[in-house]
N, C-alpha and C positions, 0 to 999 in steps of 0.2 A: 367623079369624086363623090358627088350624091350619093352616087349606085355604092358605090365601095362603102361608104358608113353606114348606110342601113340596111347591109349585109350585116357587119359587122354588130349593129344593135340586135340586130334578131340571133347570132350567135349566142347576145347576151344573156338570152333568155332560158338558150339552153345551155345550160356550163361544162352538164356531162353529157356522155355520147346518149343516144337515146334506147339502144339496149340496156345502158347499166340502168335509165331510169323504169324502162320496164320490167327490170328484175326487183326493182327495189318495189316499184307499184304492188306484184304479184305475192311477196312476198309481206305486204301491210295486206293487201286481200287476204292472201292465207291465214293471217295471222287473227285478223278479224273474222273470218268464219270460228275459227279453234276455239276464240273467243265467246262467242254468241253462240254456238256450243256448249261450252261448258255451260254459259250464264241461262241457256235452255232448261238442259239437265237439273240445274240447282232449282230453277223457279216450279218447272214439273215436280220435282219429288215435293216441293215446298207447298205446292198446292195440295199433294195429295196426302200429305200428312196433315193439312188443314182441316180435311173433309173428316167430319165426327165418326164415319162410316163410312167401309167400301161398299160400293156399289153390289159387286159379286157376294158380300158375306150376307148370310140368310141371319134373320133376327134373333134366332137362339142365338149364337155366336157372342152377342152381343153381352153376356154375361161372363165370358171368360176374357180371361186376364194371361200371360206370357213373359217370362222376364229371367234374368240372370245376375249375375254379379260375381263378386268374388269371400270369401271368409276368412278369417285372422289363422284359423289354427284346422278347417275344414276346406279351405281351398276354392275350386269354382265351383260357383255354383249354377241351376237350372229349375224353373219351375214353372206349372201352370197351373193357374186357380180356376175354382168355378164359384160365382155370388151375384146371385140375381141382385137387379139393381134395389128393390127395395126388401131387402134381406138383411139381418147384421150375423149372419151366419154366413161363412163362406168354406168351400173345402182345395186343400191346396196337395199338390205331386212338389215334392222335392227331393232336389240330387245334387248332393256334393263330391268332392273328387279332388283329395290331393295325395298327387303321384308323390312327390318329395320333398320334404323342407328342412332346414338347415338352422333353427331358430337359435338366436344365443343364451338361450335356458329353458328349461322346462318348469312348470309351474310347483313343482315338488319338490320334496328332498330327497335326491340320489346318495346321501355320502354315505359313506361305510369304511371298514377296516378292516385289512388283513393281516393276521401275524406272522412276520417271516423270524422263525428262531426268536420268540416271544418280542420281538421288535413292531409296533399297530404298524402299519402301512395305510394312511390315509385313499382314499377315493373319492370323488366327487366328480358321478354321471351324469350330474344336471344341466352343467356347463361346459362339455367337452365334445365332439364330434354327434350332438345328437342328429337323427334321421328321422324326424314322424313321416306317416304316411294315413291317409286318413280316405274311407270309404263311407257314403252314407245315403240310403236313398231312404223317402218316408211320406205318411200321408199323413194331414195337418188337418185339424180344425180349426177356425179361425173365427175369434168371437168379435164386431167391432162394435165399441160404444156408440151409444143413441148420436147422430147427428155431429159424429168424429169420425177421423182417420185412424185413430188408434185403436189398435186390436191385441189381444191374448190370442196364444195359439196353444196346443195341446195336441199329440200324436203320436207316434210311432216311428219309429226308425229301425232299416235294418243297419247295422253299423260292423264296420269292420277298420280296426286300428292297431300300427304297430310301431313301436320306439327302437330304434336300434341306439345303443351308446356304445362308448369306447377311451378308455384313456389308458395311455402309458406314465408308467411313474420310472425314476432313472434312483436305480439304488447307489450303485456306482457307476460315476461317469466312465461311456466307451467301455465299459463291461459286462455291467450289469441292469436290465431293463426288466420291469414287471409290468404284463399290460392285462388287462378286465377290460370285459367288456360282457354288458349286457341285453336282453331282451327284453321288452313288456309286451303284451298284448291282451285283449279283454276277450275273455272265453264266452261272454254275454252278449248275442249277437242281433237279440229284440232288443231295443233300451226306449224306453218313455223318454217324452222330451214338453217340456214348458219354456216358454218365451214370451216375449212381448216386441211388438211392433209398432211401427207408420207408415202409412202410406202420405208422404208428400209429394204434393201436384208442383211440377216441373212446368209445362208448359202444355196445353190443349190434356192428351189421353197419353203424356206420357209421366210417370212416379217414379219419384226416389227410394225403395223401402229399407231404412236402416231395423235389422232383427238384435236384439239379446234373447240370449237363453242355453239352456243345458240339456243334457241329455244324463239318463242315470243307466253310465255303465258297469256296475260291479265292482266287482274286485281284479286288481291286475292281476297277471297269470305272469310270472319272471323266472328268466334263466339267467343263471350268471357265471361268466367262464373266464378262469383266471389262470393266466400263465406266466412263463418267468420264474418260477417260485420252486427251487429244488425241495423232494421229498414233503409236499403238499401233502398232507391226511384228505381224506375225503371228509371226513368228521368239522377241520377246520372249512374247506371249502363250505360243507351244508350251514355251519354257522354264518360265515359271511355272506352266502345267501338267504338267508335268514329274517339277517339283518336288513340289508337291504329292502329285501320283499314286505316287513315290513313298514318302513320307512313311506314306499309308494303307496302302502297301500289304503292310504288315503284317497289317491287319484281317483275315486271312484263317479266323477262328473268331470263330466266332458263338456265345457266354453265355447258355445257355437254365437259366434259376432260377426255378423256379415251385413252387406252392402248390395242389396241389387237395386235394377232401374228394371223397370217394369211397364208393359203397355196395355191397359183397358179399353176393351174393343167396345 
C-alpha cells in the first residue's frame, strides 16, 4: 500500500506525459534564443550608432553630412552636404522628385470664361482634377550664423514642373457636357532659389532640418483645350486662353517646404 501511494505522489509531479513537457521546454528555448536575438541586433546597432565615428571612415569624411525627407509641393527629397566643422560655410547637392500629386488646390487663380452663344461659362482649374508633378536637382550654399544652427541658403536649381487640370461643366443635364482642360509648365529650366533653415540635434549626429524657401521660376507656358462647345471660333478659344494665361501668370515662384532628418558624420 506504501509502494502504491508513492508511485502515485511521484505521478503527481508529473501531470503531463513527458514528451508534451519536452515539446513545450524546446519550444520556450526557441523562443528565447529568437528573443535574445533580436535584443542582440537592437543593442549592436545601439552601440554602433553611439560611437561618434566609424571606425573604417577616414577623417575627411568627417565633414560631410547625408539625409533625406520629404516636401509639401516638391516631393522626396535627397541630399549631401559638405562643412568643415569649424566653417559657417557649407555646400549642399540636393534632389527633389514628385512623380504625382493630387493637391485640393493650387495656390493660384485658375478661373476663367467661356462663351457658348454669348452665354460666359464659368471655369475654375484651381480646384478640380489637378496633377502636379515636380523635378528638381540643385547646388546650395549654405551660410550658418556665428554659434547657431540656423542657416540661409542660396543656389541653383535645375527644375522641371508640370500641372495638368481638367474640369467638366454639364450645360444640359444627360446631353450636354463642356470639358477644359489645361496645361502649365515653366519653359525656365535654371531658376535661383533662396531659403532658410535648421539644423536641429535629435539625438547624438542625428538632425532634424525643417527648410522654407523659393525658387524663381518665370513665367508659366499654358495650353488650354476646350471641347464640348459646337462651332467654337479659334479667336474665342485664343481669348479664353488668354484669360486664363493670364491669371497664372503670377505663379512665377515656386514654395519649396520640406522636412529632412539628416546624419553628420
Amino acid at each position: 500500500m506504501k509502494k502504491l501511494s508513492a508511485i502515485t505522489n511521484l505521478k503527481s509531479h508529473f501531470p503531463r506525459p513527458l514528451g508534451e513537457r519536452q515539446e513545450n521546454l524546446e519550444n520556450l528555448f526557441s523562443d528565447f534564443l529568437e528573443r535574445g536575438k533580436k535584443t542582440y541586433i537592437a543593442t549592436s546597432a545601439l552601440i554602433l550608432l553611439s560611437t561618434p565615428t566609424f571606425a573604417s571612415i577616414p577623417e575627411w569624411l568627417n565633414d560631410f553630412t547625408v539625409g533625406g525627407g520629404y516636401g509639401a509641393v516638391t516631393g522626396f527629397n535627397g541630399q549631401i552636404g559638405y562643412r568643415p566643422k569649424k566653417s559657417q560655410l557649407g555646400l549642399r547637392f540636393d534632389i527633389n522628385a514628385l512623380p504625382s500629386w493630387n493637391p485640393p488646390f493650387i495656390f493660384w487663380n485658375g478661373n476663367f470664361n467661356v462663351d457658348i452663344r454669348g452665354v460666359p461659362v464659368h471655369f475654375d482649374l484651381t480646384r478640380s482634377n489637378v496633377d502636379l508633378k515636380h523635378f528638381s536637382a540643385g547646388l546650395l550654399l549654405d551660410y550658418y550664423f556665428e554659434q547657431s544652427d540656423l542657416f540661409v541658403s542660396a543656389g541653383l536649381y535645375y527644375s522641371d514642373a508640370t500641372v495638368h487640370t481638367d474640369q467638366t461643366r454639364t450645360i444640359i443635364p444627360n446631353l450636354w457636357d463642356v470639358s477644359a482642360t489645361a496645361n502649365m509648365s515653366w519653359p525656365d529650366r535654371f531658376t535661383p532659389y533662396i531659403g532658410i533653415g535648421y539644423d536641429w540635434k535629435l539625438w547624438k549626429q542625428l538632425y532634424l532640418k525643417p527648410e522654407f524657401g523659393v525658387m524663381y521660376v518665370g513665367k508659366p507656358k499654358t495650353e488650354l483645350i476646350v471641347s464640348g462647345i459646337p462651332q467654337l471660333t479659334p479667336e474665342q478659344l485664343a481669348n479664353a486662353n488668354r484669360g486664363f494665361s493670364d491669371k497664372v501668370s503670377v505663379a512665377q515662384f515656386y514654395p519649396m517646404v520640406r522636412l529632412s532628418t539628416i546624419w553628420k558624420f
